[in-house]
VOZA-857172 format. One record per residue: residue number from 1; x, y negated, z negated of N, C-alpha, C in turn; residue in three letters. Coordinates in pm, 1 decimal, padded with zeros to 6 digits, always signed. Example, Ala and Ser with C-alpha at 12.3 -4.5 7.8 and 13.67 -1.06 7.14 Angstrom:
# VOZA-857172
DRENNU     n        n.X        n.Y        n.Z       ca.X       ca.Y       ca.Z        c.X        c.Y        c.Z   res
DRENNU     1   +01319.0   +00569.0   -00780.0   +01230.0   +00450.0   -00780.0   +01320.0   +00330.0   -00780.0   Ala
DRENNU     2   +01285.0   +00225.0   -00708.0   +01367.0   +00106.0   -00714.0   +01290.0   -00003.0   -00787.0   Ser
END
This chain:
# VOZA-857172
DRENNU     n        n.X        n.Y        n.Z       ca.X       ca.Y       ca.Z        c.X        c.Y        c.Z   res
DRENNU     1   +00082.0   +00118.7   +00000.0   +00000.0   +00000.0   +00000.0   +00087.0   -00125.9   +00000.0   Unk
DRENNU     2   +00187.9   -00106.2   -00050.0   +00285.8   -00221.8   -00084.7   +00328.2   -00291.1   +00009.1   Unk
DRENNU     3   +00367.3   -00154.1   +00108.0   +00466.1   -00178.1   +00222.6   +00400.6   -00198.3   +00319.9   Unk
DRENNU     4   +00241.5   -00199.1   +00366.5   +00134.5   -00216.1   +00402.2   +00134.1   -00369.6   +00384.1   Unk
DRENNU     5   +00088.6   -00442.7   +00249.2   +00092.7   -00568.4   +00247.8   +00194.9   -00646.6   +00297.6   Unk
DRENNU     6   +00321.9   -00585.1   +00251.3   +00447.5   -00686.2   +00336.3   +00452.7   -00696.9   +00469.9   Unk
DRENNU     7   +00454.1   -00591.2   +00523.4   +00404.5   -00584.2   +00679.6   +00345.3   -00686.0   +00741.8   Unk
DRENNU     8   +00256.3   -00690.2   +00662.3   +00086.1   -00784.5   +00677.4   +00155.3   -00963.3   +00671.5   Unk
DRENNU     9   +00230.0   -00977.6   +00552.4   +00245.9   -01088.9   +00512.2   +00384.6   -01051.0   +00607.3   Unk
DRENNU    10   +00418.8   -00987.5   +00645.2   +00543.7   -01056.6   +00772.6   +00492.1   -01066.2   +00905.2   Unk
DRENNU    11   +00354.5   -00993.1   +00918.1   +00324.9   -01036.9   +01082.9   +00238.1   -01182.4   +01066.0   Unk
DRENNU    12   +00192.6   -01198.2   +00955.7   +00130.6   -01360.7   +00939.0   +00209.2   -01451.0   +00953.8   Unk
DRENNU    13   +00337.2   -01452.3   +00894.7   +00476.1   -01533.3   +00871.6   +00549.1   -01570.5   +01028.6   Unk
DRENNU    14   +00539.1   -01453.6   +01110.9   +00575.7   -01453.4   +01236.3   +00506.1   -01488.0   +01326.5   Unk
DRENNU    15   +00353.8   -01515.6   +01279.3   +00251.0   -01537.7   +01436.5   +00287.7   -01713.3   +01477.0   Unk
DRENNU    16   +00247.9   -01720.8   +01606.2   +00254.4   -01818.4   +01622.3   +00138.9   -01959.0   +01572.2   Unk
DRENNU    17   +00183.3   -02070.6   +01619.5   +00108.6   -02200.7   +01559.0   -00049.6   -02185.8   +01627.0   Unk
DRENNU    18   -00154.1   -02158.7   +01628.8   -00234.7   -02132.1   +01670.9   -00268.6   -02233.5   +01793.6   Unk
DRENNU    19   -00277.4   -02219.6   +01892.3   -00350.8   -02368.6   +01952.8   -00444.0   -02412.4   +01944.2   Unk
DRENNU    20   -00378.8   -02566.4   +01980.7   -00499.2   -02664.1   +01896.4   -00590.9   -02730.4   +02008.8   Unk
DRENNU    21   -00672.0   -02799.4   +02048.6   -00733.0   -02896.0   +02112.5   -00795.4   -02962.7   +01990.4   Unk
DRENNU    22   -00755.3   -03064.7   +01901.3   -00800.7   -03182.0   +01835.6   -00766.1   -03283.5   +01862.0   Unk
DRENNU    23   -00804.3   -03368.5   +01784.4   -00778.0   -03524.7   +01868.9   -00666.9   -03603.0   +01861.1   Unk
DRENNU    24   -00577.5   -03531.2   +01774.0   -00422.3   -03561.0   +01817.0   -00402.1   -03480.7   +01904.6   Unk
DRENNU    25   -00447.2   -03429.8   +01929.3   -00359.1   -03306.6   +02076.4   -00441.3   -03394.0   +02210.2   Unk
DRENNU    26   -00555.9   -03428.4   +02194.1   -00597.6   -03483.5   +02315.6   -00541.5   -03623.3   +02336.0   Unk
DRENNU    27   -00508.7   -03719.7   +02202.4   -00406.1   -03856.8   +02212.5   -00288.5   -03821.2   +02310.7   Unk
DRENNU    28   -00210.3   -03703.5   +02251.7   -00063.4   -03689.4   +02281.5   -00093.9   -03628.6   +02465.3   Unk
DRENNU    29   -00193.7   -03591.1   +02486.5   -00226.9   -03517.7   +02655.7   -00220.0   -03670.0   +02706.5   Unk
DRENNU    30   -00347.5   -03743.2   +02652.4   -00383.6   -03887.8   +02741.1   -00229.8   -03955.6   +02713.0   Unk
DRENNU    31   -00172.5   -03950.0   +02656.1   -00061.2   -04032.6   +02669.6   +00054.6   -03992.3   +02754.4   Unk
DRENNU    32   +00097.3   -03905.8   +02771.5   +00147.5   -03802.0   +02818.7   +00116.9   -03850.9   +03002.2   Unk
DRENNU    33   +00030.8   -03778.2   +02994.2   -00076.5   -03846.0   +03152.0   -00112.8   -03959.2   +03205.9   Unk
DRENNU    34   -00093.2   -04041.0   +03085.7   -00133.8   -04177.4   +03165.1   -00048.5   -04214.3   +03213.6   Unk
DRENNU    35   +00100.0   -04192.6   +03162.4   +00234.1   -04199.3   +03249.4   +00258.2   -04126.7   +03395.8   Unk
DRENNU    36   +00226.5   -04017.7   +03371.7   +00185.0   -03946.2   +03486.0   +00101.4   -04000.8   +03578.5   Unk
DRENNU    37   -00031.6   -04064.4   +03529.1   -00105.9   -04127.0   +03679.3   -00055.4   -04209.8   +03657.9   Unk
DRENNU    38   +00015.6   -04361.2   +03572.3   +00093.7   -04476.3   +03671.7   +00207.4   -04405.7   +03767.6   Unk
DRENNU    39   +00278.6   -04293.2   +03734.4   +00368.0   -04274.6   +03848.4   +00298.1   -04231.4   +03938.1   Unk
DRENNU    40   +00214.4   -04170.3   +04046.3   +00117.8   -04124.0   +04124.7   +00063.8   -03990.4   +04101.8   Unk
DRENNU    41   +00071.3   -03951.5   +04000.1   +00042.3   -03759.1   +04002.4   -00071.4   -03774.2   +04021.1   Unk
DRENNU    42   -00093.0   -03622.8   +04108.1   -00217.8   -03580.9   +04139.5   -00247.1   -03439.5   +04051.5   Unk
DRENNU    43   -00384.0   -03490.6   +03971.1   -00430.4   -03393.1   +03898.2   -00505.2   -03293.6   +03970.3   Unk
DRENNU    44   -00544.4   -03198.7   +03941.1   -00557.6   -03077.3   +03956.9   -00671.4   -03006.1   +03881.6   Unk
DRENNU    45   -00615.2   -03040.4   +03772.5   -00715.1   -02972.9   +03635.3   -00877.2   -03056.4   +03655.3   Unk
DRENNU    46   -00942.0   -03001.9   +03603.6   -01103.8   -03048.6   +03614.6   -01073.0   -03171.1   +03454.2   Unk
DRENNU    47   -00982.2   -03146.0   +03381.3   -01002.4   -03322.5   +03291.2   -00915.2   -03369.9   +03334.6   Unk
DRENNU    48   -00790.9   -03353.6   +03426.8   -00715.9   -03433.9   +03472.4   -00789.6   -03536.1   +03591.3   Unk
DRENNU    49   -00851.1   -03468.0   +03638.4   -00957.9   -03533.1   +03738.3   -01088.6   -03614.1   +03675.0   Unk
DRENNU    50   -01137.9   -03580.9   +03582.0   -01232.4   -03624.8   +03494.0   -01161.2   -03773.3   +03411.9   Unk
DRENNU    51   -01067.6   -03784.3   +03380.9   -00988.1   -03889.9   +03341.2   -00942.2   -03999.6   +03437.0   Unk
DRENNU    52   -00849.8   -03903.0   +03479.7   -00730.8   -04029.0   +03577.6   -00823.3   -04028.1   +03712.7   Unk
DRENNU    53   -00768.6   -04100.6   +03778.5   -00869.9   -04161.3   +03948.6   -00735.7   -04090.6   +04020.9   Unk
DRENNU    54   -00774.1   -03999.7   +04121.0   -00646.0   -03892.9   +04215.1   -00689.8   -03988.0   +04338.2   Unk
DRENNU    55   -00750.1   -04128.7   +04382.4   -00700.3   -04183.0   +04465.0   -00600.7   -04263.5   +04537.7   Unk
DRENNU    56   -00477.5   -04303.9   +04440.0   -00376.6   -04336.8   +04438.9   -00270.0   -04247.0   +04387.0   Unk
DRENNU    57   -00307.7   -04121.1   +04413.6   -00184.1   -04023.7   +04365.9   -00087.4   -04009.2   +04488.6   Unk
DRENNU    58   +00013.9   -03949.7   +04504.1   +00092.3   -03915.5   +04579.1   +00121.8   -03749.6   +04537.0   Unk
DRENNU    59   +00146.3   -03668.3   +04675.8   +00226.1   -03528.8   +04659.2   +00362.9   -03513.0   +04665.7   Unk
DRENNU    60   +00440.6   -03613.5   +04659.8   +00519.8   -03614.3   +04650.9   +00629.1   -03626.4   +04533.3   Unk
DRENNU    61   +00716.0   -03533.2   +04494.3   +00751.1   -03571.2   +04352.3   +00791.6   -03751.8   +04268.7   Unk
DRENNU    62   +00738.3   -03670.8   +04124.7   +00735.5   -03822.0   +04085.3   +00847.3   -03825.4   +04014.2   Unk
DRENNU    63   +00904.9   -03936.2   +04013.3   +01022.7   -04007.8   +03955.1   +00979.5   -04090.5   +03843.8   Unk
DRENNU    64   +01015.6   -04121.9   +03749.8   +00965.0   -04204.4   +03629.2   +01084.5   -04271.8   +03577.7   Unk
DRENNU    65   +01094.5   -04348.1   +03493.3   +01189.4   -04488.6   +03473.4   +01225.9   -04398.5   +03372.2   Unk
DRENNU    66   +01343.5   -04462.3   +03283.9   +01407.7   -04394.2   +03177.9   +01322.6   -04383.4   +03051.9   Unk
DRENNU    67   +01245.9   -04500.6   +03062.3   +01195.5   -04519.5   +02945.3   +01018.7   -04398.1   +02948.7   Unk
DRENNU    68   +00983.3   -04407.4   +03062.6   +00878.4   -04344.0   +03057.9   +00909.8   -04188.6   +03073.6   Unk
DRENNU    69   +01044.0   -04174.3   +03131.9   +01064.9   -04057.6   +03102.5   +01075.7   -03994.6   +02939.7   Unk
DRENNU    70   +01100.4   -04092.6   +02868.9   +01156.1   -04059.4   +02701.9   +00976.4   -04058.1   +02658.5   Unk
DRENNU    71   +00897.2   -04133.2   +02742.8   +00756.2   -04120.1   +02647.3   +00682.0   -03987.7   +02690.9   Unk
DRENNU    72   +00742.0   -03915.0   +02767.9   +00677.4   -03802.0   +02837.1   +00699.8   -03683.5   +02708.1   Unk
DRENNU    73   +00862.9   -03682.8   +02711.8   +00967.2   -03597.5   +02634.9   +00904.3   -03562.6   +02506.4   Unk
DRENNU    74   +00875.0   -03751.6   +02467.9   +00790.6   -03747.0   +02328.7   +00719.5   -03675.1   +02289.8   Unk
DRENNU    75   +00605.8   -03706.3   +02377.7   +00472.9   -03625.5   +02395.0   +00492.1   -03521.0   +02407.0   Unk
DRENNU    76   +00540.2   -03414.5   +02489.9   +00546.0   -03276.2   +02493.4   +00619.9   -03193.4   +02351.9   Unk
DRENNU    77   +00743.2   -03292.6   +02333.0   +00767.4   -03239.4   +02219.5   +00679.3   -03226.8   +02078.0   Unk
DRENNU    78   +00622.1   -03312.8   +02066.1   +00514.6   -03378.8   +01963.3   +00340.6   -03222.1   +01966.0   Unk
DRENNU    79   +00367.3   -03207.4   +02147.9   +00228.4   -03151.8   +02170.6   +00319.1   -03037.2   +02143.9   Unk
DRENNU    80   +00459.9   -02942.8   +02185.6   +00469.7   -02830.8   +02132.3   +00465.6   -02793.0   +01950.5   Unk
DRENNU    81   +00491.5   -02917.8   +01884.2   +00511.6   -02910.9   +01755.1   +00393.4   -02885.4   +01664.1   Unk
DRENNU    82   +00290.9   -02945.2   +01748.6   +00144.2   -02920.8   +01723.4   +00094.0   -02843.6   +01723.5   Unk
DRENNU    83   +00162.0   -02751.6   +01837.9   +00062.2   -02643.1   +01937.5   -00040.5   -02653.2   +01956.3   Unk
DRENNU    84   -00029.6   -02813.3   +02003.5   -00121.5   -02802.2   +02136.8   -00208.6   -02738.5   +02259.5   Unk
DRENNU    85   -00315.3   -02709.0   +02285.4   -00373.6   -02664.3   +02373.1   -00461.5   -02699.7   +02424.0   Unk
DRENNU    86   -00475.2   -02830.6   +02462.5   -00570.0   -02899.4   +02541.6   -00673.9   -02859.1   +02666.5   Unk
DRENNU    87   -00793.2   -02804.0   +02641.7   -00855.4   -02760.2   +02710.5   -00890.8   -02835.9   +02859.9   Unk
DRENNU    88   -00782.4   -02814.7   +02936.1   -00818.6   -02862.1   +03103.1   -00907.7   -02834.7   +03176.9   Unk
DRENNU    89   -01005.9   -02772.3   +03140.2   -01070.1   -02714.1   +03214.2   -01208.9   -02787.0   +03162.9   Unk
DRENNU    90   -01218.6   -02851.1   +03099.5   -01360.3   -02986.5   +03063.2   -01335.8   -03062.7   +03180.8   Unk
DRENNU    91   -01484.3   -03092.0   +03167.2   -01509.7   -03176.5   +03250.5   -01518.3   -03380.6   +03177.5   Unk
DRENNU    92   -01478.1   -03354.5   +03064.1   -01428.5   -03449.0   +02967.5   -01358.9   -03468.1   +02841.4   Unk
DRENNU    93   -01299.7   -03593.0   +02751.1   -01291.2   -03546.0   +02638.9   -01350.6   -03562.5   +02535.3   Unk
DRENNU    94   -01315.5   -03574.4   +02413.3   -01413.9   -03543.7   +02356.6   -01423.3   -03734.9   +02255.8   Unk
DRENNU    95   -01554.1   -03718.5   +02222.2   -01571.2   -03902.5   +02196.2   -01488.7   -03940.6   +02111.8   Unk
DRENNU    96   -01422.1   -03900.5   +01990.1   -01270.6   -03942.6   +01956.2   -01212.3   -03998.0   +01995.2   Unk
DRENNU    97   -01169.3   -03933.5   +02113.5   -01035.1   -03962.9   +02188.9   -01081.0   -04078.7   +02285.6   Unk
DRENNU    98   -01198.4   -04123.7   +02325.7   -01226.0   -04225.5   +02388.7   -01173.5   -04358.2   +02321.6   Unk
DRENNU    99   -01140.8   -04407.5   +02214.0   -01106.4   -04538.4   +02200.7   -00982.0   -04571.1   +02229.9   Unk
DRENNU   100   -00923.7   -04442.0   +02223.2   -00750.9   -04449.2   +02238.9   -00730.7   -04475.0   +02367.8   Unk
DRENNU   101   -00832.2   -04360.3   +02464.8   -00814.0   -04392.2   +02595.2   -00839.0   -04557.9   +02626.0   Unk
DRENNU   102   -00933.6   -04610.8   +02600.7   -00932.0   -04748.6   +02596.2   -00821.6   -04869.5   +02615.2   Unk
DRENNU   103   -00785.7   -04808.9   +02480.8   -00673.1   -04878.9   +02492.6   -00556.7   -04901.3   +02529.7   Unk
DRENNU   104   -00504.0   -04773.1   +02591.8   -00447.0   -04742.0   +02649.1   -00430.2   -04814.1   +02788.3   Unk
DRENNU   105   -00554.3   -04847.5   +02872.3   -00575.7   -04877.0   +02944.4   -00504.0   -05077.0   +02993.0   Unk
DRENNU   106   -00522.0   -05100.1   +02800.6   -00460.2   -05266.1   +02771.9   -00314.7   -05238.5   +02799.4   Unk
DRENNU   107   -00263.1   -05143.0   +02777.0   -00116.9   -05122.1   +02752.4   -00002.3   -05072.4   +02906.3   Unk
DRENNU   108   +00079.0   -05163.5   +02879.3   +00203.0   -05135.8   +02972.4   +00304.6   -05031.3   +02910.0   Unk
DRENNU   109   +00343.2   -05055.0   +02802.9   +00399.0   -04938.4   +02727.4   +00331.3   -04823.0   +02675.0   Unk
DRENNU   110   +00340.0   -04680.0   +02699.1   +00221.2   -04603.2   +02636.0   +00268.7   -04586.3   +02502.5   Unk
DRENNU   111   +00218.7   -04523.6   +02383.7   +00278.5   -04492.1   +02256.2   +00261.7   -04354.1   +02260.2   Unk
DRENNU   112   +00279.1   -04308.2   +02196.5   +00315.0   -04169.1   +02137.4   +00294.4   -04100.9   +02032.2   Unk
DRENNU   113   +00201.0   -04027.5   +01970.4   +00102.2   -04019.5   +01869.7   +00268.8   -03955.8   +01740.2   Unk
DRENNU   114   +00269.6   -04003.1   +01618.4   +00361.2   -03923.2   +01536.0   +00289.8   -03834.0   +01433.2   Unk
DRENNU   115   +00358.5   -03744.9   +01407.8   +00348.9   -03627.9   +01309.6   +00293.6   -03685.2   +01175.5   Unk
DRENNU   116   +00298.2   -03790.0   +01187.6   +00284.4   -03897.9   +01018.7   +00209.8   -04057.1   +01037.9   Unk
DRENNU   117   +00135.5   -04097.5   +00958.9   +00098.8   -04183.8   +00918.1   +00117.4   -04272.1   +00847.9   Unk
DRENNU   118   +00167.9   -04433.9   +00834.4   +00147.5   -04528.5   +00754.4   +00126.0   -04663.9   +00788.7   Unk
DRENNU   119   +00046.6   -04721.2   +00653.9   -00006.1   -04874.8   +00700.7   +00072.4   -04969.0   +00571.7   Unk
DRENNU   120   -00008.8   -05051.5   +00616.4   -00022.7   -05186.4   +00566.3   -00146.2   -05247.4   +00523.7   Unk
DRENNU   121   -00195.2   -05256.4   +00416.9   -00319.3   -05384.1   +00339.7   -00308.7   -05460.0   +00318.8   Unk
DRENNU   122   -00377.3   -05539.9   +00330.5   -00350.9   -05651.6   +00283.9   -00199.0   -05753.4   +00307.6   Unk
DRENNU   123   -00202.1   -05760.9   +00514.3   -00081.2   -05839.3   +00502.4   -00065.9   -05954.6   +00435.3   Unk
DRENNU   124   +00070.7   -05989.5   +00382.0   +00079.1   -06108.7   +00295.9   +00208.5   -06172.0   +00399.9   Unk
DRENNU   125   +00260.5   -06139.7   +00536.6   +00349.7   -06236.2   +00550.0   +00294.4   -06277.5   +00671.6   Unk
DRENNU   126   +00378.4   -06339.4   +00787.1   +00369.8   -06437.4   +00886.1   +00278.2   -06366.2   +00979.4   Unk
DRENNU   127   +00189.6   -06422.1   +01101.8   +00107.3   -06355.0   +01174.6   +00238.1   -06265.9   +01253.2   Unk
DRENNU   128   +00165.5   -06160.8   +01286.9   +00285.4   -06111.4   +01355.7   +00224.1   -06086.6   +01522.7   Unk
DRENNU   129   +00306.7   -06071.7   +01633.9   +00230.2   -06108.2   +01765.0   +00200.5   -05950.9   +01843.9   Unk
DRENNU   130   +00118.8   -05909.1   +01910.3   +00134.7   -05813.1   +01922.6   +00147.0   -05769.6   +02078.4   Unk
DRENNU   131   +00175.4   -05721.1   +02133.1   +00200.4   -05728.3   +02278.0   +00154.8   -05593.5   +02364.4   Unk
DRENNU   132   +00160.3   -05610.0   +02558.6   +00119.2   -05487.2   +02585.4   +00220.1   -05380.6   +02625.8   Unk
DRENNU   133   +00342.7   -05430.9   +02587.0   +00490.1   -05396.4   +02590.5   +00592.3   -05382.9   +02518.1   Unk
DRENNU   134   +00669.4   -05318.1   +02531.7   +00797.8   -05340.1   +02422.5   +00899.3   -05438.4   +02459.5   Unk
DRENNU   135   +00806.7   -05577.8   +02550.7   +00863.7   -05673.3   +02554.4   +00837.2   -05813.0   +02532.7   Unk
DRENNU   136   +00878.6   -05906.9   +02484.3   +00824.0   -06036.8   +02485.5   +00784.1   -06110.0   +02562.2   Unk
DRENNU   137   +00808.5   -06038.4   +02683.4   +00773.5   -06086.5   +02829.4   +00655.6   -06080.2   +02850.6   Unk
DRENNU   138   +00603.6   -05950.4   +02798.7   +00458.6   -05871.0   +02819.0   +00317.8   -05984.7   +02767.6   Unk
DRENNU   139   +00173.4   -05958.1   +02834.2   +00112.2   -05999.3   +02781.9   +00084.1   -06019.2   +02640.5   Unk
DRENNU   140   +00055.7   -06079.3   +02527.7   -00021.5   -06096.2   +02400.0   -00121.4   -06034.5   +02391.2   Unk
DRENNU   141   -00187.8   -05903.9   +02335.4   -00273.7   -05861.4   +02317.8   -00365.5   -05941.9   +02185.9   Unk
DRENNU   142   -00280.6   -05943.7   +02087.7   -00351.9   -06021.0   +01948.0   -00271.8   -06031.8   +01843.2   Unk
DRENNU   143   -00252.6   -06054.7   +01728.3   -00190.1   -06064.5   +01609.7   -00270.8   -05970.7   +01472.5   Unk
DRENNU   144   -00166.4   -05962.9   +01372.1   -00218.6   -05948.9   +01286.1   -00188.9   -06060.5   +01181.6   Unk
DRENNU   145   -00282.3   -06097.0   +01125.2   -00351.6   -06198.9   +01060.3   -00332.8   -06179.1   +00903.4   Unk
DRENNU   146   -00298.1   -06289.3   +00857.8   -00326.8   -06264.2   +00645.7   -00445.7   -06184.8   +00636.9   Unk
DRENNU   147   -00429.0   -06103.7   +00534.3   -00537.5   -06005.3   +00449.7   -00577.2   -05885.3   +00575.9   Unk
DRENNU   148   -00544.6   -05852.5   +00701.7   -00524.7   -05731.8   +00758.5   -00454.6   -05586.1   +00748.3   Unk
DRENNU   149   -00508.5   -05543.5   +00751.8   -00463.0   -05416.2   +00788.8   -00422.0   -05318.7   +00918.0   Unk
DRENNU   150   -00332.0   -05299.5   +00912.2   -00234.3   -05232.1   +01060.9   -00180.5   -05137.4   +00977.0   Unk
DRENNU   151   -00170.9   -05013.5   +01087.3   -00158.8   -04866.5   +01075.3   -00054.2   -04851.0   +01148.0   Unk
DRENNU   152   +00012.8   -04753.5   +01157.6   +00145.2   -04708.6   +01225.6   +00138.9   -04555.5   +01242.5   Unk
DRENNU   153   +00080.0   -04532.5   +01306.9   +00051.1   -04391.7   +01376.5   +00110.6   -04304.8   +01470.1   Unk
DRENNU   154   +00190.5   -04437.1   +01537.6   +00274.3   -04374.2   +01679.5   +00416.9   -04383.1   +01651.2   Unk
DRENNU   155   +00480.1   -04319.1   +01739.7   +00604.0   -04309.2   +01715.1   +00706.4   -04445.9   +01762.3   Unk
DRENNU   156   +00823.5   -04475.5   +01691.8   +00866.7   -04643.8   +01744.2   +00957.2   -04592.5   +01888.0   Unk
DRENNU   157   +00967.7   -04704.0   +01918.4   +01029.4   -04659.1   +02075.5   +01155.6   -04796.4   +02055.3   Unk
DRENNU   158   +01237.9   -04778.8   +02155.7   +01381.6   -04843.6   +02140.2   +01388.0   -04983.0   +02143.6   Unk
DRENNU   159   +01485.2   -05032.2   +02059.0   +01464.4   -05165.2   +02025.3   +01373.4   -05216.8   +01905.1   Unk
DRENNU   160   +01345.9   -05145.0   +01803.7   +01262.2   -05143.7   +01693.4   +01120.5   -05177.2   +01765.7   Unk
DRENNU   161   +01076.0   -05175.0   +01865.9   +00942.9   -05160.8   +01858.3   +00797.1   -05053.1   +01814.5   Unk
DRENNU   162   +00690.0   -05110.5   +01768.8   +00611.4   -04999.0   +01695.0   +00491.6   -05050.5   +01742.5   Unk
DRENNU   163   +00400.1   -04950.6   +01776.2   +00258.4   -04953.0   +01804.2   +00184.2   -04953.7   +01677.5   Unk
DRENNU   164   +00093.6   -05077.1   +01675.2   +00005.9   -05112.6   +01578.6   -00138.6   -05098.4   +01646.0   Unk
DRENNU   165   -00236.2   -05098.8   +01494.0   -00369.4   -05084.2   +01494.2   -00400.3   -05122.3   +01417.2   Unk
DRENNU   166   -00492.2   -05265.6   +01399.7   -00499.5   -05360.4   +01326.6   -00688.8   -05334.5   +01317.5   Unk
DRENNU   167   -00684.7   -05375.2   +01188.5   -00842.8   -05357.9   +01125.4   -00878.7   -05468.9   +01074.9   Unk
DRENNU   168   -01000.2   -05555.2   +01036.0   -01031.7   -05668.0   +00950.4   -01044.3   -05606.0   +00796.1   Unk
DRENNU   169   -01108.7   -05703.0   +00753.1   -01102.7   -05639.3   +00554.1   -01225.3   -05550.2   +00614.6   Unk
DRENNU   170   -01332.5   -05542.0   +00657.7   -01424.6   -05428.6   +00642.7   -01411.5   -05304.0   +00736.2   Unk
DRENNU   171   -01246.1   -05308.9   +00797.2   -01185.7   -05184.3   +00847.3   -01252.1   -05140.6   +00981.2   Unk
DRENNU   172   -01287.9   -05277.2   +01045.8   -01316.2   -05309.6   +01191.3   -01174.3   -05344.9   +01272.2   Unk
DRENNU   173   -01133.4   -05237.8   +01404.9   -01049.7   -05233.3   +01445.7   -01108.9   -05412.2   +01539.1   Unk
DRENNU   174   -00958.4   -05459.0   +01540.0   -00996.6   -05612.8   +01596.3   -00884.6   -05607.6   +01697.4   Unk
DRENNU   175   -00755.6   -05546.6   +01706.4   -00646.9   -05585.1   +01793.8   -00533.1   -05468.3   +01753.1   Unk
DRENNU   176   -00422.4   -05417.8   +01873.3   -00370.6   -05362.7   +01888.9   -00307.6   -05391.1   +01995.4   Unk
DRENNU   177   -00116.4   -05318.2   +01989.7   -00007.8   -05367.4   +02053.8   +00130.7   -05368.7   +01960.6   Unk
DRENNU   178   +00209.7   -05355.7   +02070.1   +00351.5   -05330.7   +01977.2   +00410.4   -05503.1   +01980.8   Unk
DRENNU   179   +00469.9   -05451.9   +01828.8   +00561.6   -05537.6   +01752.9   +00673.7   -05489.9   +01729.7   Unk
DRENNU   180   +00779.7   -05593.4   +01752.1   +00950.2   -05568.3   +01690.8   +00952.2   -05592.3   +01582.7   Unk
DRENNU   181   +01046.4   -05495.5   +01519.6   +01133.5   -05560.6   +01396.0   +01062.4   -05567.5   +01308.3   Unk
DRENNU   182   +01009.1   -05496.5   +01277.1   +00903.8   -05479.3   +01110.6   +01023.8   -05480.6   +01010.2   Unk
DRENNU   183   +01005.7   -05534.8   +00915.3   +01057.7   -05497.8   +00766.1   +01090.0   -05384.9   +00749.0   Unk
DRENNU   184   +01253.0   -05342.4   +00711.3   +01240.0   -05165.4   +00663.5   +01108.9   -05190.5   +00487.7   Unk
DRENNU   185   +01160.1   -05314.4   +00436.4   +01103.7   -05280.2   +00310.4   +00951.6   -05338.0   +00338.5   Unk
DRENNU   186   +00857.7   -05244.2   +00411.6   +00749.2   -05335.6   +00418.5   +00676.0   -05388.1   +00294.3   Unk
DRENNU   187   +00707.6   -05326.2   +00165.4   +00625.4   -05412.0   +00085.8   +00681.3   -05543.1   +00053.1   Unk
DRENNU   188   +00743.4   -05607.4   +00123.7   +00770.8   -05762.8   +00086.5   +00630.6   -05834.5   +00200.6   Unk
DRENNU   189   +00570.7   -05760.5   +00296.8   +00454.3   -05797.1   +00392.7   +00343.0   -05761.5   +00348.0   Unk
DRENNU   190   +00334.6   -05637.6   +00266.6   +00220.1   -05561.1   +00229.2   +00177.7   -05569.6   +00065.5   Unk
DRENNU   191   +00009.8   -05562.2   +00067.7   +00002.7   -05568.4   -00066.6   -00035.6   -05433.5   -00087.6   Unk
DRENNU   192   -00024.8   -05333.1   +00001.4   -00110.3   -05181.0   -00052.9   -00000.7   -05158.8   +00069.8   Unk
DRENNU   193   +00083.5   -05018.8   +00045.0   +00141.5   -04966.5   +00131.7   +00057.7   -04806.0   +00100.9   Unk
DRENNU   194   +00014.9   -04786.4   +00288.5   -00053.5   -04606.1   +00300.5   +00061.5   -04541.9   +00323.5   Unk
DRENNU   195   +00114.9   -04425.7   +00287.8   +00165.7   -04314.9   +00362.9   +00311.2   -04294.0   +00344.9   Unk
END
């Protein structure tokens, strides 16, 4: 019986990460892909088609910039760590994942969903600006404002930039976009640090 249970508790120990389709696995796909349709890919899959528009795709292989190559890398690595399994074969996703797609849509830089979570309450320092890039060049999407709250969900990308998600006090998303150069010590900005 003994040797029965160990067995047991070593083929559990050894199985793999089960796959997932939740709504971090469908963030880290749409992000993943949306890089993919700005370079021209042509989808295939019934939600790749259900998502992205295959009228500006090309068959021809795609080439991607350095940087969008590193947000691809992200993502896959992020979606194997998950075990990921994004069901392609919908004919959509699921209403979750619709706001992200959204926004996504504002954005020149994509983000990259992280393994971890943390915010900010109650900012207490300067507005900070938020952009649709990891550049200053990029449009202004919005700021975050005294007594807000911004989340940090995605992973930072080079040059200290970080994708924010900014809420009012009654935790109404109002604006989103990356910012440089956050504080390592954010509680000199924050009056409630999450995570």
């Amino acid at each position: 019986m003994i040797r029965h249970l160990s067995y047991l508790l070593l083929m559990l120990a050894a199985a793999p990460v089960a796959a997932q389709d939740t709504l971090f696995c469908q963030e880290l796909w749409l992000s993943r892909n949306t890089v993919m349709d700005r370079a021209g890919q042509c989808f295939r899959s019934a939600l790749g088609q259900a998502v992205f528009d295959n009228s500006d795709c090309v068959d021809t292989e795609i080439r991607l910039n350095p940087l969008d190559a590193e947000i691809v890398r992200l993502a896959q690595e992020a979606e194997a760590r998950a075990g990921c399994a994004v069901d392609i074969e919908a004919n959509r996703l699921s209403l979750g994942a619709l706001p992200f797609h959204a926004r996504l849509m504002a954005l020149f830089t994509v983000p990259v969903g992280a393994d971890s979570e943390h915010g900010c309450s109650g900012h207490l320092g300067a507005p900070i600006t938020l952009y649709a890039g990891i550049s200053t060049n990029m449009t202004v999407l919005g700021r975050v404002e005294a007594g807000q709250t911004f989340t940090l969900s995605h992973g930072p990308l080079r040059g200290g930039w970080e994708y924010q998600e900014v809420f009012d006090t009654q935790g109404t998303p109002v604006a989103h976009g990356w910012a440089q150069n956050l504080p390592a010590d954010m509680a000199t900005i924050c009056a409630l640090i999450a995570g």
